[in-house]
C-alpha positions as CSV (number, residue, x, y, z in Angstrom):
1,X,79.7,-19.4,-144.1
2,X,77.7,-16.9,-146.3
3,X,79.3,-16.4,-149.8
4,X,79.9,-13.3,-151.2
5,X,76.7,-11.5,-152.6
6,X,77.1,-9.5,-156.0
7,X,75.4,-6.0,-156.5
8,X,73.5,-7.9,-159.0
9,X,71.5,-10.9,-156.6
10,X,70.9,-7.5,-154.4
11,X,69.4,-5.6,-157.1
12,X,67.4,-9.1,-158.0
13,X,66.5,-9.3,-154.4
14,X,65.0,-5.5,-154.2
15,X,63.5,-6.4,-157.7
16,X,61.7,-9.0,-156.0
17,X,60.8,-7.3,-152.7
18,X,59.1,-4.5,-154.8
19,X,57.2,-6.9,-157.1
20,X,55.7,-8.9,-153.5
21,X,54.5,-5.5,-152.2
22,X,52.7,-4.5,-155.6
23,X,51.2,-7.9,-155.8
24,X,50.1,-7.7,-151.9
25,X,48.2,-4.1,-152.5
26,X,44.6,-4.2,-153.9
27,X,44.1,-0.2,-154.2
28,X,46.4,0.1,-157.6
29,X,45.2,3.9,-157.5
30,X,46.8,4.7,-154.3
31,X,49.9,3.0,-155.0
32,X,52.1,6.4,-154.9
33,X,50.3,7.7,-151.8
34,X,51.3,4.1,-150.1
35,X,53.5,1.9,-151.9
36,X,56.4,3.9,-153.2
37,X,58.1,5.2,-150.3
38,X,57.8,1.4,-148.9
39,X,59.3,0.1,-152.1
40,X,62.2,2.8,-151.9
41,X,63.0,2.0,-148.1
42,X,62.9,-1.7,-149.6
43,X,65.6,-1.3,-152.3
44,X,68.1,1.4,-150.1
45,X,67.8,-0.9,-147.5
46,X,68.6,-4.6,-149.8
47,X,71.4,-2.1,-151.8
48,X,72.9,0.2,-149.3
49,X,72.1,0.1,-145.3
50,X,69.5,1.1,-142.9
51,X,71.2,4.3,-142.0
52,X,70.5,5.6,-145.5
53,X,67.1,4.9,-145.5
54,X,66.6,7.6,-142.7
55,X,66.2,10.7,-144.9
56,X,63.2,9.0,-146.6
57,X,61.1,9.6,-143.8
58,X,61.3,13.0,-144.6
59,X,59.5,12.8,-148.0
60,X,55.6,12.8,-147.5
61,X,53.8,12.1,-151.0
């Protein structure tokens, strides 16, 4: 049985997921055209749900 998760091991985990894809991307100058919408999805989705990470692919950068 899974214990209960705290907002705060989420917010660690989204921490962490952002951090991986910054370390993964070698074009630092592009990292708003391709990396920020990514690392939002990331974090909506670890804090929230999937369902509210549907009105980001609306927002083109």
């Amino acid at each position: 049985m899974k214990g209960f998760v705290t907002s705060s091991e989420k917010a660690l985990e989204a921490s962490y997921l952002v951090s991986l894809r910054i370390a993964k991307t070698e074009q630092f100058h592009t990292i708003g055209e391709n990396l920020i919408l990514l690392v939002a999805k990331d974090i909506i989705l670890t804090l929230f749900s999937e369902k509210a990470t549907i009105e980001l692919d609306n927002i083109t950068l």
